[in-house]
C-alpha positions as CSV (number, residue, x, y, z in Angstrom):
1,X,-2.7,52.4,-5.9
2,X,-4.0,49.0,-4.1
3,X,-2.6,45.6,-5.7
4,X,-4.7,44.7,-8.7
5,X,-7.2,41.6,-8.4
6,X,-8.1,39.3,-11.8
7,X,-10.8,37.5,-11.2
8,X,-11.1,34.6,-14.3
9,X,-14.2,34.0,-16.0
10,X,-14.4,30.5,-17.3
11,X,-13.5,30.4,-20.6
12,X,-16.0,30.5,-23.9
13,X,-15.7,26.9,-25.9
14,X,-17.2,26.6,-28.8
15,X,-17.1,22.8,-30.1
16,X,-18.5,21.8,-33.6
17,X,-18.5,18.4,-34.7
18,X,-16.9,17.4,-38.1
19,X,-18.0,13.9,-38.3
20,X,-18.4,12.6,-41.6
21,X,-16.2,15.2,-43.3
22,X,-13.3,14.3,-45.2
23,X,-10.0,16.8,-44.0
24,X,-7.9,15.1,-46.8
25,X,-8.6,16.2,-50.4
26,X,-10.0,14.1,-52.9
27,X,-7.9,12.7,-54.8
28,X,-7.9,13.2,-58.6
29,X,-8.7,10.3,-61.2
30,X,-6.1,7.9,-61.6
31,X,-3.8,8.9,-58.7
32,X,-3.0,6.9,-56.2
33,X,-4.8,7.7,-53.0
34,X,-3.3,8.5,-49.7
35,X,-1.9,5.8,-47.3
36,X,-2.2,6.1,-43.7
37,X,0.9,6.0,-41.8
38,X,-0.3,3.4,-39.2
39,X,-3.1,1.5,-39.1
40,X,-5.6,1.9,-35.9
41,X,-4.9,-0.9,-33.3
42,X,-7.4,-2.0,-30.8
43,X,-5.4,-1.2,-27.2
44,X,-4.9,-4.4,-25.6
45,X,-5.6,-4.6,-21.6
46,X,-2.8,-6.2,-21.7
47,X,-2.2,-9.2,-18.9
48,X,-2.3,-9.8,-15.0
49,X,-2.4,-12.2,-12.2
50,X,-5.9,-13.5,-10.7
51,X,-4.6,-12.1,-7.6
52,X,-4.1,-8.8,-8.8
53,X,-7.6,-9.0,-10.2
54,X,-9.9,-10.8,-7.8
55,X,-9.8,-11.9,-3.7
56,X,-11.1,-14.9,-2.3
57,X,-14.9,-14.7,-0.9
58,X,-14.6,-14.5,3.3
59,X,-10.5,-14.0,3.2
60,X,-10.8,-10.0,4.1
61,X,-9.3,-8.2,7.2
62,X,-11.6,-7.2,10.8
63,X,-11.2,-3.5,11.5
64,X,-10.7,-2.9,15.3
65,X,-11.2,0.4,17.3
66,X,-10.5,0.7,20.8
67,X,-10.1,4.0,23.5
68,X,-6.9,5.0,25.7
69,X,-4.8,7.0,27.1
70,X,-1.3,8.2,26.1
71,X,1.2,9.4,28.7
72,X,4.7,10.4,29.0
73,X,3.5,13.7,27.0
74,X,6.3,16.9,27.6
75,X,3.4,19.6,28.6
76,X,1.5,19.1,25.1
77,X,-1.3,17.0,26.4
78,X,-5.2,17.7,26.7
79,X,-6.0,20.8,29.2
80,X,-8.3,18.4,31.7
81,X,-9.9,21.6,32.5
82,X,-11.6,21.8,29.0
83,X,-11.5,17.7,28.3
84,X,-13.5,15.9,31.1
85,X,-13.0,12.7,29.5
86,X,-8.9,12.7,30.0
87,X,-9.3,13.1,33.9
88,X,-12.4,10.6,34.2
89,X,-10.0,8.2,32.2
90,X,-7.7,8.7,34.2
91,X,-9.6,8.3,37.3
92,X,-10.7,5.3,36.2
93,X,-7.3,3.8,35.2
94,X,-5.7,4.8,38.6
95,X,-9.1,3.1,40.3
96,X,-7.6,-0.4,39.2
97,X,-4.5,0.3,41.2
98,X,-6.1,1.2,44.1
99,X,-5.7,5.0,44.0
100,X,-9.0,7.1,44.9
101,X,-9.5,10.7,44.4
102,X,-11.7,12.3,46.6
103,X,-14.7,13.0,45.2
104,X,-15.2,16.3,42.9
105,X,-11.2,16.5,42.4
106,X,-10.5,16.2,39.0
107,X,-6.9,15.8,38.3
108,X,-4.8,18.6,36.0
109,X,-2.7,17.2,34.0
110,X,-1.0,18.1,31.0
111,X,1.3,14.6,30.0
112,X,-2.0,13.0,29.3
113,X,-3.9,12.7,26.0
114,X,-7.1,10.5,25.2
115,X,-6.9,8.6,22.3
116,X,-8.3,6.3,19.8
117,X,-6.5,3.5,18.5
118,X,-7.3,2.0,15.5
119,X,-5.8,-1.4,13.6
120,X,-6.7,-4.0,10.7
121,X,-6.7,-7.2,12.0
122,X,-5.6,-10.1,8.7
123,X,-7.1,-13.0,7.7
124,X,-6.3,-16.2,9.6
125,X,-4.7,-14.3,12.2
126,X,-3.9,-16.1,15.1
127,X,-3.3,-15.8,19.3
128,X,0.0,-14.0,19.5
129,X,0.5,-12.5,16.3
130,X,1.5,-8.9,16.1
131,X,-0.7,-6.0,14.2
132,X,0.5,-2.4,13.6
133,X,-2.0,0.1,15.2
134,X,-2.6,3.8,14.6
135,X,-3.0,5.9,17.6
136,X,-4.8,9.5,17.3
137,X,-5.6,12.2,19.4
138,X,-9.3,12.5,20.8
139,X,-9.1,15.9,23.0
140,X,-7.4,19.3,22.2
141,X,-3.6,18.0,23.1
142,X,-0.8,19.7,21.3
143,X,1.1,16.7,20.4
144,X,2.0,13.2,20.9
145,X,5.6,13.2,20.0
146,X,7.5,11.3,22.9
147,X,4.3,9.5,24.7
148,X,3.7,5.8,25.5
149,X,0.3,4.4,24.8
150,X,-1.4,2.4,28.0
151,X,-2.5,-1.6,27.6
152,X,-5.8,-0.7,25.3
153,X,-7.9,-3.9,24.4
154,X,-9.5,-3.2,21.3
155,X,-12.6,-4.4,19.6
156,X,-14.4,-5.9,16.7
157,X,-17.5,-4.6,15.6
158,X,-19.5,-7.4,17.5
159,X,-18.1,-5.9,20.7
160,X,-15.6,-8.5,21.2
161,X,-12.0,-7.9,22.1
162,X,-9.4,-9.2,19.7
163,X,-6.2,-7.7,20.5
164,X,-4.4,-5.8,23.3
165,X,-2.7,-2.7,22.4
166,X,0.5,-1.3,23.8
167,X,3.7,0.8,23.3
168,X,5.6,3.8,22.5
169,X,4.4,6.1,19.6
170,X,5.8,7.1,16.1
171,X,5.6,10.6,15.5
172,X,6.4,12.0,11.8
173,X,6.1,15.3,12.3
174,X,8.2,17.8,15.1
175,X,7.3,21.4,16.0
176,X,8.1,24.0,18.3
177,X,6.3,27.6,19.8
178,X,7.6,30.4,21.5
179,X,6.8,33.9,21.7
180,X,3.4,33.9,20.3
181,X,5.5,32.1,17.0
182,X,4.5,28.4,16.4
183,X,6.7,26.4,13.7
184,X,5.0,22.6,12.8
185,X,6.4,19.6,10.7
186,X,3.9,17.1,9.0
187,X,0.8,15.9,11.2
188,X,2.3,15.6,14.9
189,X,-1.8,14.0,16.2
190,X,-1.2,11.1,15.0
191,X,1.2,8.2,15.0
192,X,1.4,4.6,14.4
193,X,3.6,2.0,17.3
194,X,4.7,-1.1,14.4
195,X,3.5,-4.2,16.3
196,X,1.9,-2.3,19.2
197,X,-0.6,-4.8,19.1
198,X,-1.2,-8.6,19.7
199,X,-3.6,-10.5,18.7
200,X,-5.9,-12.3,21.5
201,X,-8.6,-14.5,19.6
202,X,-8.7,-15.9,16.4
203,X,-11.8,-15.2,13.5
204,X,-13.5,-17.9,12.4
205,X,-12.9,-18.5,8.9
206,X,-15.1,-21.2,6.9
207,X,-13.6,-20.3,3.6
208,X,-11.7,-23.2,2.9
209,X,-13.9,-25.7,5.0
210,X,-16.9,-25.7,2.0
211,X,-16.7,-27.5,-1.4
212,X,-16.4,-24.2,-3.8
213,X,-14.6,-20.7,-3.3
214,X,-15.8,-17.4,-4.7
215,X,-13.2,-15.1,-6.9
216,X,-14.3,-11.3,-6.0
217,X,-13.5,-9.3,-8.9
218,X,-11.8,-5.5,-7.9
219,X,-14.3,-4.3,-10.6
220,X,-17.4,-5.1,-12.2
221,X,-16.9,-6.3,-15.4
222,X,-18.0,-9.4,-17.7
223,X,-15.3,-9.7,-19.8
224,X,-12.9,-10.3,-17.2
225,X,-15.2,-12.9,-15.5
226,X,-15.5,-14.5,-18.1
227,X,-11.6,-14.8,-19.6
228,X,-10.7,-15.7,-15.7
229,X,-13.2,-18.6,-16.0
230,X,-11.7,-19.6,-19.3
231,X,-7.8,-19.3,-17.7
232,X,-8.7,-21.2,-14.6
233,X,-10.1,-23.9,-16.6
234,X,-7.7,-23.9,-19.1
235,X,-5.0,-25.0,-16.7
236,X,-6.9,-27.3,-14.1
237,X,-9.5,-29.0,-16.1
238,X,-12.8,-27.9,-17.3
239,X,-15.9,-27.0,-15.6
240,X,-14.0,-25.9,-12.6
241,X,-14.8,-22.3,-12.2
242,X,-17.9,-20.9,-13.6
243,X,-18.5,-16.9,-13.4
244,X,-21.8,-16.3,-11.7
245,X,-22.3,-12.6,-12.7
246,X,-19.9,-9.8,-13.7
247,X,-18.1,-10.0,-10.2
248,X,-18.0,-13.4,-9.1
249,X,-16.5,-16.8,-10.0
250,X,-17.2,-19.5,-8.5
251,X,-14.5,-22.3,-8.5
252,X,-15.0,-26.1,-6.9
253,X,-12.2,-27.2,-4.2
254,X,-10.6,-30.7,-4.7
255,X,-12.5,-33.2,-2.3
256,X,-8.7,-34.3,-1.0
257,X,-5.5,-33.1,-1.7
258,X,-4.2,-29.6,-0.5
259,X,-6.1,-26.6,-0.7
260,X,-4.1,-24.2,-0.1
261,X,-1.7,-24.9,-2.6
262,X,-5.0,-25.4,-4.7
263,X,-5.9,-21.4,-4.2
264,X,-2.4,-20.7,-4.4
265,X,-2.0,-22.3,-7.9
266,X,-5.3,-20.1,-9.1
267,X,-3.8,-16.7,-8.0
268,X,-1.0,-17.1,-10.2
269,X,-2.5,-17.6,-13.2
270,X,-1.8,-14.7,-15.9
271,X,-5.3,-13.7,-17.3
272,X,-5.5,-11.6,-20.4
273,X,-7.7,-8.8,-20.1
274,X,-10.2,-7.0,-22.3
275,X,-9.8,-3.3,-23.2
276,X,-10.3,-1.2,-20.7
277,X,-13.8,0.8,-21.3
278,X,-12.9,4.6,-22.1
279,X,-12.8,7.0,-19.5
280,X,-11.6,10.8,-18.7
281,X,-11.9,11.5,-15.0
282,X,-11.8,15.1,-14.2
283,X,-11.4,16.7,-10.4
284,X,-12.8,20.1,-10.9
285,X,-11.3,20.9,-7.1
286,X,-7.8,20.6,-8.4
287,X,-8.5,21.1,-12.0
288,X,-6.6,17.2,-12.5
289,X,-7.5,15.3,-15.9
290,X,-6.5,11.7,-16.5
291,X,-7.3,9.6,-19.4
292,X,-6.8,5.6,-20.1
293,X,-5.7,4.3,-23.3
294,X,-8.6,4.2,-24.6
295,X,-9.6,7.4,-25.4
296,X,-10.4,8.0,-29.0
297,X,-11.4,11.6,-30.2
298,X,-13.4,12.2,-33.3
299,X,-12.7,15.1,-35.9
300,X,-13.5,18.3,-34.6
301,X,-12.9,21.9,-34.3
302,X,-12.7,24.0,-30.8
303,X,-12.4,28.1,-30.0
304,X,-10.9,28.8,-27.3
305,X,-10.7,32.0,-26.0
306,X,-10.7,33.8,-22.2
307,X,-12.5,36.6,-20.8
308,X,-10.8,38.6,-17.5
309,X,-12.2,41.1,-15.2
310,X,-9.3,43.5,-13.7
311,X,-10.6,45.9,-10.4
312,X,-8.4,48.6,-9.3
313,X,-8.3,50.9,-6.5
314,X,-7.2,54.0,-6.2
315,X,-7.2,55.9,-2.8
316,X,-8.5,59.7,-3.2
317,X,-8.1,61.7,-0.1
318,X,-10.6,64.7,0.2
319,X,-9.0,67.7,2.4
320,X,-10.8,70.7,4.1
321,X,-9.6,74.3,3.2
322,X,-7.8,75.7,5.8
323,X,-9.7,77.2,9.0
324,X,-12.5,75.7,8.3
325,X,-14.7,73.3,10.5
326,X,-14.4,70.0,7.8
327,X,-12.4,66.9,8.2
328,X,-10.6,65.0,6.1
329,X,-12.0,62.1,4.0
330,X,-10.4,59.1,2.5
331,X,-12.5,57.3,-0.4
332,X,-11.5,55.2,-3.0
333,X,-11.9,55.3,-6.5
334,X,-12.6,52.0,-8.4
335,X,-11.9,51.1,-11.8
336,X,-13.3,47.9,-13.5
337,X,-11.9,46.8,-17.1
338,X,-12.9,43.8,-19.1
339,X,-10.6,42.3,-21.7
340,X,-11.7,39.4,-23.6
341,X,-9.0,37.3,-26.2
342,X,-10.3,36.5,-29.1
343,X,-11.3,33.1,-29.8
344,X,-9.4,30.7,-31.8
345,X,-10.7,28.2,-34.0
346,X,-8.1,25.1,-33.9
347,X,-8.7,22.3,-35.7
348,X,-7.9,18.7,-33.9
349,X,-7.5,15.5,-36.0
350,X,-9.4,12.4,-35.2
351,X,-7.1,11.0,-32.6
352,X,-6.1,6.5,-33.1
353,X,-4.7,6.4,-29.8
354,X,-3.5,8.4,-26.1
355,X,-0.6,10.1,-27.4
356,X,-2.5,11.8,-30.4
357,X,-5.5,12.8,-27.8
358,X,-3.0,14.1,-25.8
359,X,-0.9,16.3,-28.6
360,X,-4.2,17.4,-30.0
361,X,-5.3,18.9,-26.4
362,X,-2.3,20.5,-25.9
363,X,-2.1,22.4,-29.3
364,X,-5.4,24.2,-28.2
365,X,-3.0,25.8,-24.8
366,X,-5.3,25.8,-22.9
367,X,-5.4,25.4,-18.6
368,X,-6.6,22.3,-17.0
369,X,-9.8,24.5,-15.1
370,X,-10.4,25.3,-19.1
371,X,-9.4,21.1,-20.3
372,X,-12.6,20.3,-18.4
373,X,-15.2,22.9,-20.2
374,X,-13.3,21.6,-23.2
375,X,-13.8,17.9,-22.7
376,X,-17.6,18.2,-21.6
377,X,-18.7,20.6,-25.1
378,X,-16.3,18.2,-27.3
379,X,-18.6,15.4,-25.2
380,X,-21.6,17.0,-25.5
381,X,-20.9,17.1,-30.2
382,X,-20.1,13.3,-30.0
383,X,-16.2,13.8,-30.9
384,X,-15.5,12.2,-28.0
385,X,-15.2,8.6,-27.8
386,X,-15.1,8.5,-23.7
387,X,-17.2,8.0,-20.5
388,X,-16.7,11.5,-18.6
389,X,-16.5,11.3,-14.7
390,X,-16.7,14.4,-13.0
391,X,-15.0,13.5,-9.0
């Protein structure tokens, strides 16, 4: 008899909204009515730096991207024969040198690898400063591990060069083959060189040349511009910043004095924050639900229960009687049973804050795949006091 196979069908969910409907009894008259154990607290976003919260308008980094060779490789480089561009590049690198092939000969190696380097170049960076760079495999080599990256100038995206590239890689991963058996470590493409590059020109940077600065909120949200407004100008006078919309503020330089020490004073400013607006997000490829603090849940009452479909085959084999001019036949006989649970009815409390959403989830026992049915029907009867995002 051949392994069974389950194949789940997503679960039923049945959500009914309670709102409005007492759970407690009424109490009779003259007796004392219930107290509730805790009162309901607003959740507080609690406090952070500007800097955590904002960057300064123009102070961002320059991605560069630039093409090269690696060599130095032990046999695991690109087969030239099905990767033109490795033995052109390597024509053309030995061309500086003096070295000509004949023409038509294309050179088979297999210590060579084409690459692409990539790097962030910082803010303010200047001639002679060193960058980290990430070097990656272009063609169909095996591995880097062990191989020495050639002088690579890379460039902006205005075409400019900004930084010379150089030096031996980084591998994290290791792996060996033999005998038609291949064993691999982590990602063994790829690998960074820590200062491989060095910076060659400087970008022009105005921000601190013009008489206001724009804060660039992380996120969009009006609360927070306006409470950083309020803290800037709380501490240095006011009228000094002003939020423009819900992701910039605007703040006025001193005419003379220093301004770096200026910005530096506004990024350490502690801002209190807003609550954060309720959200579930839910990754329906890994079946992953996270909540914020914010999360309220409304009185309501979920069934759960799970249907499952279980196929098994059985081989049959069919045999001729003797002497006689048949053959023998193998078929398979299939048998298909569906089992459904029955459904549940649990009731959850209205839940005040995370850890009462969270125990109220968990006492329906259900699995994350089933969580996210759950959350959207709970959703869909307004119980649930949360934005759903489905990644």
């Amino acid at each position: 008899m051949s392994p069974v196979a389950r194949r789940p069908v997503p679960a039923a969910v049945l959500a009914l909204c309670l709102a409005g409907a007492s759970l407690a009894a009424t109490p009779a008259p003259g007796a004392r009515a219930p107290v509730a154990a805790a009162a309901a607290v607003a959740p507080s976003g609690g406090s952070e730096r500007i800097r955590d919260l904002a960057s300064v308008s123009g102070v961002r980094t320059n991605q560069l991207i630039g093409y090269g060779v690696v060599v130095g490789l032990d046999g695991s480089g690109d087969a030239t024969n099905q990767v033109q561009f490795t033995g052109q590049s390597v024509q053309a690198l030995l061309s500086q040198f003096g070295v000509t092939l004949p023409p038509g000969v294309t050179p088979q190696m297999r210590n060579v690898a084409a690459v692409m380097i990539t790097a962030a170049l910082p803010a303010f960076a200047q001639p002679g400063q060193q960058i980290d760079i990430t070097v990656s495999s272009l063609g169909n080599a095996k591995s880097l591990r062990g191989g020495t990256l050639l002088l690579t100038p890379l460039r902006g995206a205005d075409g400019e060069i900004y930084a010379m590239a150089q030096g031996n890689l980084v591998i994290g991963g290791a792996g060996a083959q033999a005998g038609g058996s291949k064993v691999a470590i982590n990602h063994m493409l790829a690998g960074r060189v820590p200062g491989g590059a060095t910076v060659e020109r400087a970008v022009p940077n105005a921000a601190l040349t013009s008489e206001t600065i724009q804060l660039e909120l992380n996120t969009t949200d009006f609360s927070t511009a306006r409470r950083v407004a309020e803290a800037i100008n709380r501490r240095l006078g006011d009228a000094v910043a002003d939020p423009l919309d819900a992701r910039v503020v605007q703040v006025r330089l001193p005419a003379a004095g220093n301004r770096v020490g200026f910005i530096a004073e506004i990024e350490n400013i502690e801002v209190a924050l807003a609550p954060p607006q309720a959200k579930i997000i839910v990754n329906a490829r890994t079946g992953s639900v996270v909540m914020n603090q914010a999360v309220r849940l409304g009185p309501c009452a979920v069934a759960h229960g799970s249907l499952s479909v279980t196929v098994s085959s059985t081989p049959v084999i069919s045999q001729p009687n003797a002497f006689s001019s048949g053959q023998t036949v193998q078929a398979e006989k299939t048998d298909i049973r569906v089992q459904q649970d029955p459904g549940i009815l649990f009731n959850l409390p209205a839940g005040a804050d995370l850890a009462d959403v969270v125990k109220s989830l968990n006492a329906l026992g259900a699995t994350a795949q089933d969580l996210i049915g759950i959350l959207q029907a709970i959703k869909a009867a307004g119980a649930l006091k949360a934005e759903l995002e489905i990644i």
